[in-house]
C-alpha positions in Angstrom: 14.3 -11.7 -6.3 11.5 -11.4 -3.9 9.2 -8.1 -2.7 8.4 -9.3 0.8 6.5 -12.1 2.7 4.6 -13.8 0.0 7.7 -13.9 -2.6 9.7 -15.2 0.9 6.8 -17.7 1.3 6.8 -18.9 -2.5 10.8 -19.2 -2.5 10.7 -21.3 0.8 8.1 -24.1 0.0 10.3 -24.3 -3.8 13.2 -24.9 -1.6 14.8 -22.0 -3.1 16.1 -20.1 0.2 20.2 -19.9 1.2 21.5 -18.6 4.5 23.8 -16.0 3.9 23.7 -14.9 7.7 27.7 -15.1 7.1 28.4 -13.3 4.4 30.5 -10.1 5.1 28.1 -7.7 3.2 25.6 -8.3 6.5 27.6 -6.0 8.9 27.3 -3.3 6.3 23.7 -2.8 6.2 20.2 -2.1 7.9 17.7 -3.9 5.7 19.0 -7.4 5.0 16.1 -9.8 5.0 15.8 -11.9 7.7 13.7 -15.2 7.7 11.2 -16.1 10.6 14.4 -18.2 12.3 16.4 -14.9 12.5 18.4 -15.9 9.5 19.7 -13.5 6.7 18.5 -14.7 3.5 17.6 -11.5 1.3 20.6 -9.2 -0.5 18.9 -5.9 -0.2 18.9 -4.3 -4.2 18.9 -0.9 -2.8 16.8 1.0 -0.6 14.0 3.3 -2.1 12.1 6.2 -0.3 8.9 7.9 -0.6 6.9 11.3 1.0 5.0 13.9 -0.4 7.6 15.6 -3.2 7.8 19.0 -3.6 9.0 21.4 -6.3 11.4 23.6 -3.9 10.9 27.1 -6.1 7.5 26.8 -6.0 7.0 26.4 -2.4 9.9 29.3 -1.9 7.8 31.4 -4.5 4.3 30.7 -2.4 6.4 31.8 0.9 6.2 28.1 2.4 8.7 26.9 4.9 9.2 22.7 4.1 9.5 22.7 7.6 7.0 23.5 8.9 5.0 20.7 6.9 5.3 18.3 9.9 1.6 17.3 10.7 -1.6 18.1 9.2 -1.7 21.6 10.6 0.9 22.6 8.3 -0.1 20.6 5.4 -3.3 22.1 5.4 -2.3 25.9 5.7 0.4 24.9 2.8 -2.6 23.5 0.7 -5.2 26.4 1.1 -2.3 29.3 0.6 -1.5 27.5 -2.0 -4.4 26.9 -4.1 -5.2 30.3 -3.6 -2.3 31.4 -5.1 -2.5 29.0 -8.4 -2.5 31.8 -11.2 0.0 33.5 -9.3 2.0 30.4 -9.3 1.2 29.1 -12.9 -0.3 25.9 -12.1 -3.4 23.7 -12.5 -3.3 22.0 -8.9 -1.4 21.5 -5.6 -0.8 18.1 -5.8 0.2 15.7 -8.7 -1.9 12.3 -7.3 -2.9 9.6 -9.0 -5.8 7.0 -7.9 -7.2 5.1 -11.7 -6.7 3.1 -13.3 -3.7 0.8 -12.7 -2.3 3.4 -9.9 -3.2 1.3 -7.1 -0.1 0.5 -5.8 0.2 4.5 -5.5 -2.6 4.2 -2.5 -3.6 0.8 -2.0 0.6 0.0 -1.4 2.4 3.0 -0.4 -0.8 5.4 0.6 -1.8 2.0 3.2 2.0 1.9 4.2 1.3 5.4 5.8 -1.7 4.1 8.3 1.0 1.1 8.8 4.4 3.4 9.7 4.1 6.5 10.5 5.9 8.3 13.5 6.4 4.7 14.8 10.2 3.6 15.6 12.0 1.7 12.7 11.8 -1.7 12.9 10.8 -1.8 16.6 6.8 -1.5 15.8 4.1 -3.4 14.4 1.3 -2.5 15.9 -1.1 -1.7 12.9 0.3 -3.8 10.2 -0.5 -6.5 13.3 -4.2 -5.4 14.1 -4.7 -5.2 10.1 -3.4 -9.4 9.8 -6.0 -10.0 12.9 -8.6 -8.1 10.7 -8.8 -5.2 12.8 -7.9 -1.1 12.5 -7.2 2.0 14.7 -10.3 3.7 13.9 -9.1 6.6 15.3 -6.0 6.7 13.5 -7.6 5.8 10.2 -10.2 8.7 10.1 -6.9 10.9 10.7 -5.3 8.8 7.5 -8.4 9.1 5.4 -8.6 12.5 5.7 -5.7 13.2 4.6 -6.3 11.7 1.6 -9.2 13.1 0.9 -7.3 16.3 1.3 -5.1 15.4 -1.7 -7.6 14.5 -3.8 -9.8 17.5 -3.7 -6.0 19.8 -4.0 -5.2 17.3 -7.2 -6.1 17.9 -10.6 -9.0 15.7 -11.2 -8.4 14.0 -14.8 -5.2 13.3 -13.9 -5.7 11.6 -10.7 -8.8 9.5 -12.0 -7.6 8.6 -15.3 -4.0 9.5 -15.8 -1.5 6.8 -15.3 1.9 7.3 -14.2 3.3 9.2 -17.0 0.6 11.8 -16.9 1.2 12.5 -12.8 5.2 12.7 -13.0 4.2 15.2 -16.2 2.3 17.8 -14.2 5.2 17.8 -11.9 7.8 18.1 -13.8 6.4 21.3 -16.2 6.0 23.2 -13.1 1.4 23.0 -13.0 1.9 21.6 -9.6 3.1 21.7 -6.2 3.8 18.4 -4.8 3.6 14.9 -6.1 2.9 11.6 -4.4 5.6 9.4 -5.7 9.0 7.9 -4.8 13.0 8.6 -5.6 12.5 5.7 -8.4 10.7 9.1 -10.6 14.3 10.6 -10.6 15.7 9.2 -13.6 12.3 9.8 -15.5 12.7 13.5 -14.4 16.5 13.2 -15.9 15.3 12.2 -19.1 12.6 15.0 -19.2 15.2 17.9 -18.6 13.7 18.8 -15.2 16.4 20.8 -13.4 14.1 22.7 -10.7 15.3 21.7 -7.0 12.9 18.5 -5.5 12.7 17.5 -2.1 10.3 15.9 0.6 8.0 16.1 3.0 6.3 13.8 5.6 2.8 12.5 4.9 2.1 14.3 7.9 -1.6 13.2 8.5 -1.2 13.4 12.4 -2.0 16.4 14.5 1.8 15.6 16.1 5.1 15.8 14.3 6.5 13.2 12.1 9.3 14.4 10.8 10.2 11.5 8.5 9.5 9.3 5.0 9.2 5.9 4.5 12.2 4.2 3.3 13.0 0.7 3.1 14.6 -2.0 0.3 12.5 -2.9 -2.5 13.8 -6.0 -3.0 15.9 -8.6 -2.0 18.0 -10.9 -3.9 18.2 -14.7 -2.8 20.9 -17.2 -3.8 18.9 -20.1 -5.0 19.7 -23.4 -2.7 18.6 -25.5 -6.2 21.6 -24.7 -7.8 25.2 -26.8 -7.6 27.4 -25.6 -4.8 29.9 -24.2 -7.0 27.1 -21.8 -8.4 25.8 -20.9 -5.0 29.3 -20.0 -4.1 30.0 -18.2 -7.3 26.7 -16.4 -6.7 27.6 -15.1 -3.3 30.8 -13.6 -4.5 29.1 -11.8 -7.0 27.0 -10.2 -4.3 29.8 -9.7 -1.9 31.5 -7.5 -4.7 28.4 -5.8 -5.3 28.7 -4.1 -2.2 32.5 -3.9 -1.2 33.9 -2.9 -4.5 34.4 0.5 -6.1 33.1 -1.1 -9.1 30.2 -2.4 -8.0 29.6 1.1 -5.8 29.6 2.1 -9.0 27.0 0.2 -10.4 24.7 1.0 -7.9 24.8 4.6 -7.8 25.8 5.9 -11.4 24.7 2.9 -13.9 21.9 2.1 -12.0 20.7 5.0 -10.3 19.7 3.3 -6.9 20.6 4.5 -3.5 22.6 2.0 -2.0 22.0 -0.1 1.2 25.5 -0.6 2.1 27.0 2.1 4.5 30.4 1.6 3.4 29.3 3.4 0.1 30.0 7.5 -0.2 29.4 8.1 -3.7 26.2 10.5 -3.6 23.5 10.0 -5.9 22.6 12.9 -8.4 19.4 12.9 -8.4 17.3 15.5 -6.4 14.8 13.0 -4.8 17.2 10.3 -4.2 19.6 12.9 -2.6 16.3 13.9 -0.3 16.1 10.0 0.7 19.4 9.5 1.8 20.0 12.4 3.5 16.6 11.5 5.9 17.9 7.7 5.9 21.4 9.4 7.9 19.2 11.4 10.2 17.6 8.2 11.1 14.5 10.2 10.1 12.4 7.4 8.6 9.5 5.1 9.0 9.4 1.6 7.8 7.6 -0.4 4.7 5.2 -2.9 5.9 3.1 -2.7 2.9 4.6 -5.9 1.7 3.7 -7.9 4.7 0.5 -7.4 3.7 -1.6 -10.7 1.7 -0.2 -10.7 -2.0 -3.0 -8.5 -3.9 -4.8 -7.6 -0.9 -3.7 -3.4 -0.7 -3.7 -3.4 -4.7 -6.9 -5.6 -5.5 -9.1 -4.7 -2.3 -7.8 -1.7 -0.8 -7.1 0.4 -4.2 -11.0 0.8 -5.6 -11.3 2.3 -1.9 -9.3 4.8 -2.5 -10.8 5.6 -6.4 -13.9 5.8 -5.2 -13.3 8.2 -2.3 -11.2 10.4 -4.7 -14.1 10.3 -7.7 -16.1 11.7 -4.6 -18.5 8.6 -4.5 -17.7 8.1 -0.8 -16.7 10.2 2.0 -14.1 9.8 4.8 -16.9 8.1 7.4 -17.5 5.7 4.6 -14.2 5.3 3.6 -13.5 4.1 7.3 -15.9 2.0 6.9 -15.4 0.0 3.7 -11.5 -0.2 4.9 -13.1 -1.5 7.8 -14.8 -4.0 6.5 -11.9 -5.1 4.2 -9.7 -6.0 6.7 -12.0 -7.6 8.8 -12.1 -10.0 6.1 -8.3 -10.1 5.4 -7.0 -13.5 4.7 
């Protein structure tokens, strides 16, 4: 299984890399993964989705339209009524954010991925994720981005976002103390465990002053048929895939043993849970933006990028120097 360019890199200098350009499954899905020749080589798992998550009473109690939380405008007249209403509501914070330790992929992954994608055409734009390998940055664009998260972290409950770890932020959420969460549809089966039956949903990570009116969804993960193994494994391996997606059984699999919103077209079984319900439903409005946080050097958004974030949300930096220590990071990008 590989996560992107550098597991793609890894499994091509082992040798390890199949074409499976001919397969049938191919035709039946969006976000196969191609190699640099144009050839499929990656079974996508599933495809996973992320914006700002939302607790739907809540925002109905507070008088809050999830429509009209389409650019930064609306975010930020959500997030003052809002806090201003937090005994009224019953809870601790707006947002449910997380930034310490070992929450890095949180903002240094999918918080980057938002400078990287959004409002640009799906898979037809790579403009920043582009600048960022030639170690430059939209500085216009991320002041707007940086911002914004400033904005979360000073509506987020502050032990939680500097200290708690994932557990904690999916808790606030799901006893009702806040708002919104910064997480993905991957939370939904943790929320089915905890007995959380309140109607979830999402927003954009609106940080522009125009609309974007879509979340970033994408496959996780690819599967590769290892070209190491005997030929009758290779083909044995590919027919496992190939019923994967075409079968009722392995429709099955995907959506109600394993929880996953599928990749595959051909499949109508809905998933149950709230957020994964709100992912697909934007993935067949074609209202989404792409992942391109994987194309990014292994470690580099989680090991560099991350203690940005941390110490902008401790309130050790500001925006302007935010800008300019993500500045100075990707300048020296290798």
């Amino acid at each position: 299984m590989i996560e992107g360019r550098a597991g793609y890199d890894d499994a091509r200098r082992s040798g390890r890399i199949t074409d499976l350009s001919n397969e049938p499954w191919v035709r039946d899905t969006d976000v196969a993964y191609y190699d640099t020749n144009g050839r499929v080589v990656g079974f996508p798992v599933a495809i996973e989705g992320w914006g700002l998550g939302y607790n739907r009473d809540l925002l109905r109690r507070a008088g809050i339209d999830p429509g009209t939380l389409v650019n930064i405008a609306g975010i930020k007249a959500a997030f003052e009524k809002i806090d201003s209403m937090k005994t009224q509501l019953g809870i601790d914070a707006v947002v449910s954010m997380a930034a310490g330790p070992g929450m890095a992929w949180v903002t240094g992954l999918h918080g980057v991925n938002s400078y990287l994608t959004l409002g640009l055409p799906y898979n037809d734009s790579t403009r920043y994720i582009d600048m960022m390998l030639k170690g430059q940055v939209d500085n216009a664009r991320l002041t707007k981005f940086a911002e914004y998260y400033n904005l979360l972290f000073r509506y987020s409950n502050r032990n939680t976002t500097l200290t708690g770890g994932y557990d904690q932020q999916l808790g606030d959420f799901a006893i009702g103390r806040t708002v919104f969460i910064h997480q993905g549809n991957w939370t939904d089966p943790t929320f089915a465990e905890l007995g959380v039956n309140f109607e979830m949903g999402y927003v954009p990570h609106a940080f522009l002053n125009e609309t974007t009116n879509g979340i970033f969804v994408g496959a996780p993960s690819w599967y590769l048929v290892n070209a190491r193994s005997n030929p009758q494994g290779i083909e044995e391996a590919k027919k496992f895939l190939t019923a994967m997606a075409s079968t009722p059984e392995g429709h099955d699999y995907m959506v109600n043993k394993a929880g996953m919103v599928p990749a595959f077209n051909s499949v109508k079984l809905q998933p149950s849970g709230y957020f994964s319900k709100a992912v697909q439903q934007y993935s067949s409005q074609s209202r989404i933006y792409a992942w391109q946080q994987n194309e990014m050097p292994d470690g580099f958004g989680i090991n560099i990028l991350g203690p940005i974030f941390s110490q902008m949300a401790a309130g050790q930096i500001d925006t302007t120097e935010f800008v300019r220590l993500f500045t100075q990071a990707v300048a020296g990008i290798k």
